[in-house]
C-alpha positions in Angstrom: -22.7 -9.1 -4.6 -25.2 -8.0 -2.0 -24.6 -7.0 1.1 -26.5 -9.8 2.8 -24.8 -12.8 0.8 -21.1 -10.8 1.4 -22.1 -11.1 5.4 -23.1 -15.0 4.9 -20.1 -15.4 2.9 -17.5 -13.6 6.1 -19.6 -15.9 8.5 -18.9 -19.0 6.7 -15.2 -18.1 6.6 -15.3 -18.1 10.5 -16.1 -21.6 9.7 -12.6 -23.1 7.7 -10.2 -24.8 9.1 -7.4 -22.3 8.8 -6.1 -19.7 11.0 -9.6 -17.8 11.5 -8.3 -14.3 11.8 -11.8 -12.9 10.5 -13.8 -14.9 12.8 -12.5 -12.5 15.4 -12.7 -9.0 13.6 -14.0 -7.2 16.5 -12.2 -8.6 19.3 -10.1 -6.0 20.7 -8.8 -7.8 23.4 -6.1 -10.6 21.6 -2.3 -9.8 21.4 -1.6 -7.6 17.9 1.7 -8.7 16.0 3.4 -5.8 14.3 3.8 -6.7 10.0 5.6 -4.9 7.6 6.2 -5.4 3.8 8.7 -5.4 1.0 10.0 -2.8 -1.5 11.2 -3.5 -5.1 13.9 -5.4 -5.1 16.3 -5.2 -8.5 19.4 -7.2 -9.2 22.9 -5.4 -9.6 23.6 -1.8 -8.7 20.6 0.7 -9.9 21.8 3.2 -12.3 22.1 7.0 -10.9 20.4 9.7 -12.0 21.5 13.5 -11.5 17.9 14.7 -9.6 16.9 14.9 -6.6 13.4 13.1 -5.2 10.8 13.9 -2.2 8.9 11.5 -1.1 5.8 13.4 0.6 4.3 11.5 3.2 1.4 10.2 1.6 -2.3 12.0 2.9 -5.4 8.9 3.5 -9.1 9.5 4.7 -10.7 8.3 7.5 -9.5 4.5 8.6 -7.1 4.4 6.2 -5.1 6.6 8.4 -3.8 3.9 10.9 -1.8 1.1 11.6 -4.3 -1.2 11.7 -5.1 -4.1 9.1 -8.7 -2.8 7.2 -11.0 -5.5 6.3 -14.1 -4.2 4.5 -16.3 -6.7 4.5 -18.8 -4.7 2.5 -18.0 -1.3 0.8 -19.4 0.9 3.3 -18.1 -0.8 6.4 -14.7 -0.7 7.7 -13.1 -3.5 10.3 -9.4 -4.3 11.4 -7.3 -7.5 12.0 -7.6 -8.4 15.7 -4.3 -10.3 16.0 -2.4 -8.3 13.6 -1.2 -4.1 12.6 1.4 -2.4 11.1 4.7 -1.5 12.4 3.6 2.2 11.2 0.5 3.8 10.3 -0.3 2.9 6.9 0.4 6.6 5.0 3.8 6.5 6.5 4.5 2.7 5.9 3.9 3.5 2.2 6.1 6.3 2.5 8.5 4.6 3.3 8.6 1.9 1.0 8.2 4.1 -2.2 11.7 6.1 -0.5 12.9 2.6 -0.4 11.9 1.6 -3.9 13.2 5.0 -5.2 16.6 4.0 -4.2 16.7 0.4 -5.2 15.8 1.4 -8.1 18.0 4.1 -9.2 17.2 6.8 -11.6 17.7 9.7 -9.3 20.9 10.8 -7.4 19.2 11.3 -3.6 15.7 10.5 -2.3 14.9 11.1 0.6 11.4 12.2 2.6 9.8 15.4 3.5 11.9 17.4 7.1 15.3 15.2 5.8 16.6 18.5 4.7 16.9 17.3 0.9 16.6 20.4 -1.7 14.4 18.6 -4.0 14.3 19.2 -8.1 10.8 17.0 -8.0 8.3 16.6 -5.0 6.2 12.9 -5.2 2.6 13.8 -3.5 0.6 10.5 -3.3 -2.8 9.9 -2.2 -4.3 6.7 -0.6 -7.2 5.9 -1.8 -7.8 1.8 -0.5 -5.8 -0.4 1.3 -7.6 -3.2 2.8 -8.6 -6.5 1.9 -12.1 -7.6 0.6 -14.2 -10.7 0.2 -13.7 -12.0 -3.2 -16.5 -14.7 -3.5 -14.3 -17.7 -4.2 -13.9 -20.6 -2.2 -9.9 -21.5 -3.4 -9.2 -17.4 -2.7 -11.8 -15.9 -0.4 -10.2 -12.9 0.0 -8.6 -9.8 -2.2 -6.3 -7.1 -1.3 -6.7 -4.1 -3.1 -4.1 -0.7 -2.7 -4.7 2.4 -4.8 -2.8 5.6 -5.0 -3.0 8.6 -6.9 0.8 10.3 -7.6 1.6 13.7 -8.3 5.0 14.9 -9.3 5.9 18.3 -8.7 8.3 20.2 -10.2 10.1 22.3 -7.4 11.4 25.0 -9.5 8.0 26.6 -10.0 5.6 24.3 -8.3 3.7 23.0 -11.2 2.5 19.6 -11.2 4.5 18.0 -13.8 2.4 14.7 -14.2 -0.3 13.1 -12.3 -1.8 9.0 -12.3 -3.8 7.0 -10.6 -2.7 3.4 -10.2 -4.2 0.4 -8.4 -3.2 -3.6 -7.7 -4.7 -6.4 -6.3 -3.6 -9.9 -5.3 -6.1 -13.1 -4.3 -5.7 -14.2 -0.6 -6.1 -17.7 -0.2 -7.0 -18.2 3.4 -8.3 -15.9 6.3 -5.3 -16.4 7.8 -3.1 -12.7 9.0 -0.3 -13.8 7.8 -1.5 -15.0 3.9 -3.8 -11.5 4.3 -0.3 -9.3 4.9 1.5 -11.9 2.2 -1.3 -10.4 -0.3 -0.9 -6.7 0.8 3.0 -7.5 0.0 2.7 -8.4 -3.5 -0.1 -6.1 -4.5 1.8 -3.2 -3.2 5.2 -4.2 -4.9 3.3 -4.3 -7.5 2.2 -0.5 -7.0 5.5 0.6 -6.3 7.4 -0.8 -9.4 4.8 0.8 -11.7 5.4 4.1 -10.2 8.7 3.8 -9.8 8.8 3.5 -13.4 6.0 6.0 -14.4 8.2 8.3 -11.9 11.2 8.7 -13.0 10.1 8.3 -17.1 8.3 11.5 -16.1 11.3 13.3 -14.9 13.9 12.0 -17.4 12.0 14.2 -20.2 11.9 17.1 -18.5 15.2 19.4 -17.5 
């Protein structure tokens, strides 16, 4: 899509009926509400493992690196939410929620996060690379959310990287409104996590 039919495209959402929130992209001045999101959920008690997990706080470039809402209305341009942010910038709000996940999940014995004084067997490193949402080009789902991370697992013993993935999820946004925008950075991310909770721990179980 070119850059000139993606702008048309933002300026006719300004234009629904619905709650408008990009119609307002650059105004500073209107009260921010604080959003967070979900971790995996799992039914019954997870099953413990024997290792122990750090959860490095995850490293992001550039506007990534904030607690702001990222709108990229074409590749190269980066814009945030003017009504809405998160309760913590984004590297630590993923942070976090994998910590979070990790323990819902079960398969190790402790996880905790980096300075928690955990003696970790493995060390999760994880990279941001996109977190915003994006026009999609559709008039039923005008919007897409799209996370990606890259996740290293190290292996504290000797500091060798044991495994690393990249992995990526996206969910259609149906209106411009903040709070269907956050609902679609919810269930792309779960989606994130669950896979590397999975990845995670499948990568540890084969190794002593």
């Amino acid at each position: 899509m070119s850059p000139r039919r993606t702008l048309g495209m933002l300026l006719a959402l300004s234009l629904l009926s619905g709650c408008g929130a990009l119609s307002a992209v650059s105004d500073a001045s209107a009260r921010m509400d604080a959003y967070t999101l979900s971790p995996v959920q799992v039914s019954g008690d997870p099953s413990p493992g024997s290792r122990h997990l750090v959860v490095e706080l995850p490293t992001a470039a550039g506007a990534l690196a904030s607690d702001r809402i990222l709108i990229k209305p074409v590749p190269f341009q980066a814009q945030y939410l003017p009504d809405g942010r998160w309760t913590e910038p984004a590297p630590a709000l993923v942070q976090t929620l994998l910590v979070a996940s990790f323990q819902n999940m079960g398969g190790f014995r402790l996880v905790g996060r980096t300075g928690a004084g955990l003696m970790p067997d493995y060390t999760l490193m994880t990279e941001v690379q996109a977190f915003h949402a994006e026009p999609a080009g559709s008039a039923d789902a005008p919007l897409t959310v799209r996370v990606a991370a890259t996740m290293t697992v190290i292996r504290e013993t000797d500091r060798r990287i044991v495994a690393s993935r990249s992995f990526t999820a996206s969910a259609a946004v149906a209106s411009d409104c903040t709070f269907a925008i956050v609902s679609g950075f919810d269930g792309a991310l779960r989606s994130l996590l669950q896979a590397t909770v999975l990845w995670t721990t499948a990568q540890v179980g084969t190794r002593p």
